[in-house]
N, C-alpha and C positions, 0 to 999 in steps of 0.2 A: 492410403485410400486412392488409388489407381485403378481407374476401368468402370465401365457402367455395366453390372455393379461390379463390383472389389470383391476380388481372391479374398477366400476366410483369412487366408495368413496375415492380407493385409491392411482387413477390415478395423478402421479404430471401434473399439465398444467399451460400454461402463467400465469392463472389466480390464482395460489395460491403456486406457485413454491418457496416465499419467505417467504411464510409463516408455522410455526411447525404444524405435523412433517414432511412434505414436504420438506423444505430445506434439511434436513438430506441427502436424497437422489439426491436432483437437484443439491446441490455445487459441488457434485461429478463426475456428466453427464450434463452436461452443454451441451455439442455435441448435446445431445438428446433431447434438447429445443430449441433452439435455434440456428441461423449460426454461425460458430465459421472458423479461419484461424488462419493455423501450425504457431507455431514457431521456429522454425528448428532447433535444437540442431546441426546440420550439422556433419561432421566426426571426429571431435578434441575427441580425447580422454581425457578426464583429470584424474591427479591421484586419484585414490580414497581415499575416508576420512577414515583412519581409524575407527571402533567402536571397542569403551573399555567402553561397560555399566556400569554406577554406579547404587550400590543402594539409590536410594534415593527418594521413593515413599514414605518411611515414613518421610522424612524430614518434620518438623513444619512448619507453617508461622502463624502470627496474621492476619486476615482478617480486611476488613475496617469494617464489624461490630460487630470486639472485640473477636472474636470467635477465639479459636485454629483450624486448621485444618491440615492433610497432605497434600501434593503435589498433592498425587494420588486421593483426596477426592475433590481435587479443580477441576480439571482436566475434573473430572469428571461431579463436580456440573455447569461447563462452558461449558457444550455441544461441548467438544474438538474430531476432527476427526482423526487429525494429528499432535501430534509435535515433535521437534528435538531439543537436545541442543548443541553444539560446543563446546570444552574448549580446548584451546592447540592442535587447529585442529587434534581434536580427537570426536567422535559423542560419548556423556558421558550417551547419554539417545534418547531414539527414539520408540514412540508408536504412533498407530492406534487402530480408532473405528468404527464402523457404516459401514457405504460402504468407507469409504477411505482405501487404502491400500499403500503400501510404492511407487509405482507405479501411482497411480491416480492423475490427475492433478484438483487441485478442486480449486474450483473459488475463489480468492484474495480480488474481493471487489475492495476500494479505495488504498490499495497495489498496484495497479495497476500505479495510481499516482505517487510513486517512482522511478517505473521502465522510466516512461515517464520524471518523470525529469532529469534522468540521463541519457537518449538519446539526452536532451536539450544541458544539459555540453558537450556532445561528437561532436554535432552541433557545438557547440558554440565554442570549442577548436580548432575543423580545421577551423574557420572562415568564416561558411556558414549566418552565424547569430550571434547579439549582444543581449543581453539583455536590450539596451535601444533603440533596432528597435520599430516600432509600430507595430503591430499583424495584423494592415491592410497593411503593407508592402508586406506581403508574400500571406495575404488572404485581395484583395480587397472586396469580397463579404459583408466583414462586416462592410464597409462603411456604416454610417447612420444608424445602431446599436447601443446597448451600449457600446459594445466594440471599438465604435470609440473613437481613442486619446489613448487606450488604449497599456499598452509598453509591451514586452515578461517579465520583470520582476514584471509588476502588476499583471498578472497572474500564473509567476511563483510560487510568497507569496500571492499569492490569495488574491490580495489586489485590484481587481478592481471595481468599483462606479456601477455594473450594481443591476438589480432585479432579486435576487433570491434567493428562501428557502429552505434550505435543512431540511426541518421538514417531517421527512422519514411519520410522525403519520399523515398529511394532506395529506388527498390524493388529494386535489387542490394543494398544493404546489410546485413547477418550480421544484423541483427534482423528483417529481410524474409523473409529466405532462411529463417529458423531458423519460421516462419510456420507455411511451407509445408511443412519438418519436419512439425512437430507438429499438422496440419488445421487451422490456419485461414484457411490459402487454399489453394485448386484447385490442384494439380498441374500443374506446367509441362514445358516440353521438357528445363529443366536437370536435372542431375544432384546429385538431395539425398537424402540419407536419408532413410527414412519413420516414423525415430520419432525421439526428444527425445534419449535416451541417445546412440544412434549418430551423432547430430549433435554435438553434445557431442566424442564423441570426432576429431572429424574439424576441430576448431579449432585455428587455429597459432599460434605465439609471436612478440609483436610486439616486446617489450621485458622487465625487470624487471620480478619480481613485488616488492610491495611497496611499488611510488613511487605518484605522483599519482595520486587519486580519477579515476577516468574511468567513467563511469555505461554498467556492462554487462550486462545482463539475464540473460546466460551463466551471468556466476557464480551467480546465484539458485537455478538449476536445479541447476549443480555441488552448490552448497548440498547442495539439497533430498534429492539422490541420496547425498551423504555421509549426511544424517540417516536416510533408510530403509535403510542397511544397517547403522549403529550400533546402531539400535533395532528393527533387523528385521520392520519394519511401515512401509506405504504412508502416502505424506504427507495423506492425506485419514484416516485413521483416527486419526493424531499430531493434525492439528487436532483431532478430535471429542477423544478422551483427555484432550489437555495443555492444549486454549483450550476450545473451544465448550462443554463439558459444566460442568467449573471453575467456565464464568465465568455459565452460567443463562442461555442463549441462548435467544431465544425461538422460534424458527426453525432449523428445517433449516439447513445452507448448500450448497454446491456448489464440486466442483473439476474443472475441464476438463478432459481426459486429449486422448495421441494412440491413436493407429490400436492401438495394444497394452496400452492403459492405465495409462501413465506418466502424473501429476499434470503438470501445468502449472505449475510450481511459481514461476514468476517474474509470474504475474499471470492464472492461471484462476480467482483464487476470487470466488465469486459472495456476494453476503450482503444481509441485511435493511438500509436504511441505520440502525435502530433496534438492530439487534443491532452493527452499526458500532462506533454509539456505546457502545454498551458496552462493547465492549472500550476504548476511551478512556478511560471511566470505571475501568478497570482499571489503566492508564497513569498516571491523575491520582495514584491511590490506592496507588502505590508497589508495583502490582503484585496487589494484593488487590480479590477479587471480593465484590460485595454477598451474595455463598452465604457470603462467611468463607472461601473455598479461594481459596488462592494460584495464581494462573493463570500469572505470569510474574516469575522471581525478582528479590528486591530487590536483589541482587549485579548482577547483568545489567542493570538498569534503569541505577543509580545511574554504572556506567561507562561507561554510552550518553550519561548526560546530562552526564558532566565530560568536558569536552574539555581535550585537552593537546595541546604544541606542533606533535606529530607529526601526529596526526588535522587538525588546526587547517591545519599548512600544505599537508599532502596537497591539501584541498581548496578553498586557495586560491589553489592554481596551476591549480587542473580548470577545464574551461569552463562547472563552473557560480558559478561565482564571481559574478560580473558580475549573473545574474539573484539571488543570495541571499546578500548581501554578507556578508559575518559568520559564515556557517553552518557547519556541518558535517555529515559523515554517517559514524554508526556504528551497528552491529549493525541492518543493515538501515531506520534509522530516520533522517529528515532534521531538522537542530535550527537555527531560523530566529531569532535575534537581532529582538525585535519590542517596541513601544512601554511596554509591561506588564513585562519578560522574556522570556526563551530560549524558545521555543514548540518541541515535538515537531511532527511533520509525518509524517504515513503519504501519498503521494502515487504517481497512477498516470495514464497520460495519460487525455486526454479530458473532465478534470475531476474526478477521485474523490480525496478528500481525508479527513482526518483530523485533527483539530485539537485540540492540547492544552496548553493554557495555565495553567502554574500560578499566574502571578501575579493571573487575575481566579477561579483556581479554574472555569473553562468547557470543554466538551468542544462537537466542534461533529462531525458528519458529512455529506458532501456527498454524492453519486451526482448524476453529467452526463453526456451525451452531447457535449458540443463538437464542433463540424464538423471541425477541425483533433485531432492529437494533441496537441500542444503549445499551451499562447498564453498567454507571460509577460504578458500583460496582465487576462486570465481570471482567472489565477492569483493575481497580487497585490491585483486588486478583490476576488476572495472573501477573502483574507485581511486587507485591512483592514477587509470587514464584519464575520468573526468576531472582531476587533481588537475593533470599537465595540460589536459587542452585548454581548461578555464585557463590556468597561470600565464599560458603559450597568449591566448588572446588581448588576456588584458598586459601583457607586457609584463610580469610581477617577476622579481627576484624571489627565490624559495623563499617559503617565509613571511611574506610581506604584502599585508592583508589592504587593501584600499581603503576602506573605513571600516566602521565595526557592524552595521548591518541594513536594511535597507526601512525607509521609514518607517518610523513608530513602532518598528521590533529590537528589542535588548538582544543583544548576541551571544548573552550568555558567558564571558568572560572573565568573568569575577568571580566564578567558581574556586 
């Protein structure tokens, strides 16, 4: 987008806003594609995070394909716009590229997810809702869907029996089709709903609710639509409320809506990568925010991060097994078995990650644009940089975790 106005060539529009190098510039401006609603940071001051930059651009890591690289070389080669590291709530490292700036709120992806489940916990503690309500409790509309029978914790763990595929490369595929739902792509000759809800309802039943982890964006949105009828207020104003005000956010944030102004709720939110990390730093801190206000309950945390045989084998029959050997996924959050201990994982395509590590005690945040949505090679290079810079900081011999996780959360080890 160069020049007032922009060469067609080089105009971003719905129709290839996700695609390089176009991304570059739309994760950035999201406003300017699409409708989007504030998330309010509101008037809470929070203290600010100190910066005491290290050096450590030239830091090593081994890549997964056997190669030496720096940090700075990786960062690079991962089409990175934004990231931040934490250690000792101190910001140890903090760089921008491209159109993001320290300031810019750029679009999260399926991070988004995260933030949604932990409005769930926040639900679910003042006892507006249970986790083994039905999803058509609160939304009859999905009577006679596949979501019928369907409980808030089968699609908490993304575990429920409907049809749907998130194979970003089909552009037939229910995560394609459901795009074009919700605006963010052009209108085709098929026959699809024109908003998120009515889409929603018009999904079928592939098998049991309840069995194997199968990663479905659907349910996110299920989610999200049970939470604004529990609590009788839109999923952009629940964030502002229950996370961003809480937690001392420095910035605005942003949530994508459709054509009627339904949130986006499986991956429109837009955010600072510095207010990112804050919320991590909320994660490491057992849920408590540097204001002293509890952003996300220690009850919710502490059952995300112990895995048991069920969650455990769900997702070791899913086909994400193979790319994250060991892990699991609850209450909207992925938990990665890594060199230190158990690491949390807020993850969305394209690059956008979330990194928390209780055993170097490091929060890290990423924002990318990736040419591809997916690239388990992308993915695991950033994660053994955040590997080495955490380990690098706290001094740690490979291996060799400080404790086992940060108050009042199980770290999940006894797996």
């Amino acid at each position: 987008m160069q020049g007032f106005p922009s060469a067609d060539d080089d105009r971003v529009t719905l129709a290839n806003w996700q695609e390089p190098p176009y991304n570059r510039w739309a994760f950035s401006h999201m406003r300017e594609l699409v409708p989007t609603q504030r998330i309010s940071r509101g008037f809470e001051i929070a203290p600010l995070i100190p910066t005491v930059i290290q050096p450590l651009g030239d830091l090593q890591i081994t890549r997964t394909t056997g190669e030496q690289a720096s940090i700075d070389t990786v960062f690079a080669e991962t089409y990175t716009d934004g990231v931040v590291v934490i250690r000792g709530g101190e910001i140890a490292l903090e760089q921008y590229f491209g159109e993001t700036s320290f300031d810019t709120p750029h679009l999260l992806m399926s991070v988004t997810k995260s933030f949604v489940g932990s409005v769930t916990g926040n639900l679910i503690a003042q006892g507006l809702m249970s986790v083994d309500d039905p999803v058509t409790r609160f939304v009859p509309e999905l009577e006679g869907s596949g979501y019928q029978d369907a409980t808030i914790r089968n699609v908490l763990d993304m575990r429920s029996g409907v049809k749907f595929s998130e194979d970003y490369t089909d552009p037939e595929a229910e995560v394609r089709v459901m795009e074009e739902a919700f605006g963010w792509r052009p209108a085709t000759e098929r026959d699809v709903p024109t908003s998120i809800y009515e889409y929603l309802r018009s999904i079928e039943r592939a098998g049991e609710h309840g069995g194997a982890f199968e990663y479905r964006s659907s349910d996110t949105l299920v989610l999200g639509w049970v939470c604004e009828r529990a609590a009788s207020m839109r999923m952009s104003n629940l964030l502002s409320e229950l996370i961003w005000i809480p937690m001392g956010a420095d910035w605005d944030a942003e949530l994508t809506c459709d054509s009627v102004g339904t949130g986006i709720h499986d991956g429109g939110m837009c955010a600072t990568a510095r207010d990112l990390a804050r919320f991590g730093l909320v994660l490491l801190s057992g849920g408590m925010a540097t204001t002293g206000r509890r952003v996300v309950p220690e009850e919710w945390l502490h059952a995300s991060w112990s895995v048991d045989p069920d969650i455990r084998d769900a997702f070791s029959f899913s086909d994400s097994e193979p790319f994250l050997p060991g892990g699991w996924y609850r209450n909207k959050f992925w938990f990665v078995p890594r060199p230190h201990g158990d690491v949390l994982v807020c993850l969305g395509i394209n690059g956008q990650m979330l990194y928390v590590n209780p055993g170097t005690q490091t929060v890290a945040a990423k924002v990318s644009s990736w040419p591809d949505a997916q690239s388990p090679e992308m993915l695991h290079d950033t994660l053994r940089v955040f590997d080495a810079i955490g380990a690098h900081l706290a001094d740690l011999a490979p291996g060799r975790p400080t404790h086992e996780g940060p108050p009042g959360v199980a770290a999940g080890l006894s797996r």
